[in-house]
N, C-alpha and C positions, 0 to 999 in steps of 0.2 A: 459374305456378310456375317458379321459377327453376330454372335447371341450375348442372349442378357448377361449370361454367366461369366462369358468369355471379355466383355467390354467390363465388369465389376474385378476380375481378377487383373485383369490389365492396369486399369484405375487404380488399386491397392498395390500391385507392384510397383509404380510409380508416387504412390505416397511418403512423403518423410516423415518419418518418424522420431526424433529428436528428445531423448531424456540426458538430465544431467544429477547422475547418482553423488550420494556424498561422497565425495573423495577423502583419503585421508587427512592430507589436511584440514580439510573442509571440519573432520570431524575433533581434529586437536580444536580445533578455534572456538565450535560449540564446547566442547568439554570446559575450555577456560572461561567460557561466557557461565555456563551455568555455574561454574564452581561458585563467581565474583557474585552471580544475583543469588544466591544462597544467603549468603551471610544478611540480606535483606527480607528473605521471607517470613513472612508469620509478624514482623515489625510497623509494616505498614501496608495501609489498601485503601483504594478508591482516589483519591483525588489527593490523599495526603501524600501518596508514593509517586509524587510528579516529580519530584525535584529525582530520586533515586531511579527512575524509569529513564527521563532525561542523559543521568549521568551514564546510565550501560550505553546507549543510542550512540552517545555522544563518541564513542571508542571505536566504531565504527570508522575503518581506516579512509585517509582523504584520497580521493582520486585523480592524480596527476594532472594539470595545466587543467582543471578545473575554480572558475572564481565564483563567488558565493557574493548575493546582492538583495538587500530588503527591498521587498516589491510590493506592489497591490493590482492583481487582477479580478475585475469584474467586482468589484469591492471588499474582498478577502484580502486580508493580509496574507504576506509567505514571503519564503526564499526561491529567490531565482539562482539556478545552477549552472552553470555555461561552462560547455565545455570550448575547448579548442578549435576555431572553425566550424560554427554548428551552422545544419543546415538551416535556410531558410524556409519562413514560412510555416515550420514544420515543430508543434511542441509536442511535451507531455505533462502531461495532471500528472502529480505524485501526492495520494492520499493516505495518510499516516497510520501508524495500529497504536492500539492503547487502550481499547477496550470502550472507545469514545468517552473518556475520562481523563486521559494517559495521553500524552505526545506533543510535538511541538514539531513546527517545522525546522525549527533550528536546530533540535536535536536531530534533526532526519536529513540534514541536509547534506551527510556524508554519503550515507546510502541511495538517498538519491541522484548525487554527483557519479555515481560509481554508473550507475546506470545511464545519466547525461553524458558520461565517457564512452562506454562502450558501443552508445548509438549514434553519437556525435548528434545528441538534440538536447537544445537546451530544458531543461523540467523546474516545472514550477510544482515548491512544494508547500498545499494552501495549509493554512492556521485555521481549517475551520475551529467552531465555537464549542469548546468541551460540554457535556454535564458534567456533576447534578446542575451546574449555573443554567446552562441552556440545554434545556429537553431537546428529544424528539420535538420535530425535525429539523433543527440548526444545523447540525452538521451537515444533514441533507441540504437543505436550501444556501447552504454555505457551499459545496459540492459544485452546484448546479448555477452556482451565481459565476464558482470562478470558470466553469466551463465556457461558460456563454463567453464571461469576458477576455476569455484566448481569442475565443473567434473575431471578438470586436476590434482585439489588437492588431490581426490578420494571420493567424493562424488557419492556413488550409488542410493540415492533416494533424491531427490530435490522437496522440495515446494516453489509454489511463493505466496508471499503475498505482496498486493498493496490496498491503499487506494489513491479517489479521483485522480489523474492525474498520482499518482503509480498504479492506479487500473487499468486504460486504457493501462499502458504500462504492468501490469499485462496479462493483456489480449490479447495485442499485443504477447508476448514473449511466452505464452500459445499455441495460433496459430503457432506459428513459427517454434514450437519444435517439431510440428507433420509433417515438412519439411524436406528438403534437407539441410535447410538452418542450422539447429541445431539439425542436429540428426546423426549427424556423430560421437560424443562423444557416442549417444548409451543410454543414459541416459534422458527418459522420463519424464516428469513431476509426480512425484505421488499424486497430490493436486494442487488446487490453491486456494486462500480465497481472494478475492475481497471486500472492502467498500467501499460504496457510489462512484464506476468509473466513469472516469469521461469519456464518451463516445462520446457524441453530442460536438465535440471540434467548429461546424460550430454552434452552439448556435439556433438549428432549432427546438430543441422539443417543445411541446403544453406546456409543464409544465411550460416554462418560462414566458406565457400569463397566465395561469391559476394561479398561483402564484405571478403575477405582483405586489398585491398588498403589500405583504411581503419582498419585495424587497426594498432595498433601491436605490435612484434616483440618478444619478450624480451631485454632487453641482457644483457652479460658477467658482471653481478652478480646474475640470477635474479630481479629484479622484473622484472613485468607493466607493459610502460609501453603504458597504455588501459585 
């Protein structure tokens, strides 16, 4: 008979463990990304840097035998992504970053393709409703409307995927679904995949002191250059 010790070591031996380091490449392509968004910093912030936030997204390489379709689930606007024989049944929520000021589906709808590729499932990427126009909680109630409405479409297994300020509302909607609040559809989440969330929205973590010096400073004219 096994002991506790012995069945935890077993368990952990058989766990995967799966990271994916920057690759070189990986790191040329940030290198040319930030070089482009540079020439933009410190010139515009908040809702006036939509159109220039838009345009970096937009470069975002397209993903093979992937087609791209204005939709509306659950009453949200978005881009529908389809890849190549996608399965059935089977979506994913794509929730944008932008600082919930910043993004568009259309702008996202490459990087979302990219990932409707590689899982062969189609991803819908919603347009929730930016600030300052619409507060807390639009984006949220916008989130939760288009989830519902996957399921109404007949979606049986739902992934969310969010980066940076989609990432937070990622993780918001993740919580939610293990509620009253969204789980009356009956349809759990089967994944979620987060980048870089954006979680500290009160701006409290250590990392913004210990990183200080990589940060860019506010100049004379009250844009955020970074």
């Amino acid at each position: 008979m096994q002991s506790d010790n012995e069945k935890l070591e077993h368990s952990n031996a058989n766990a995967a463990e799966i990271r994916h380091p920057l690759t070189e490449k990986d790191g040329e392509i940030v290198a040319v990304m930030r070089t482009e968004a540079a020439s933009s910093k410190g010139k515009l912030s908040g809702s006036d840097a939509r159109g220039s936030f838009d345009e970096i997204m937009e470069k975002t390489p397209d993903a093979l035998g992937v087609s791209y379709e204005q939709g509306v689930v659950g009453g949200v606007p978005g881009v529908w992504c389809h890849p190549q024989n996608p399965h059935l049944g089977v979506a994913i929520i794509h929730l944008h970053g932008g600082a919930y000021v910043q993004g568009s589906a259309h702008a996202y709808r490459h990087l979302a393709g990219q990932v409707a590729a590689r899982t062969s499932v189609s991803a819908f990427v919603a347009d929730y409703r930016l600030a300052p126009e619409h507060p807390f909680p639009a984006a949220l109630d916008d989130a939760k409307a288009a989830y519902r409405g996957l399921i109404e479409q007949g979606a049986q297994k739902i992934a969310i995927v969010g980066d940076s300020a989609g990432g937070g509302l990622a993780l918001v909607l993740l919580s939610l679904t293990q509620s009253d609040a969204l789980a009356g559809g009956g349809v759990a989440p089967s994944a979620a995949v987060v980048m870089s969330p954006w979680t500290d929205l009160a701006l409290t973590g250590l990392s913004l002191q210990d990183h200080a010096d990589r940060r860019s400073t506010v100049d004379e004219g009250g844009a955020v250059n970074g």
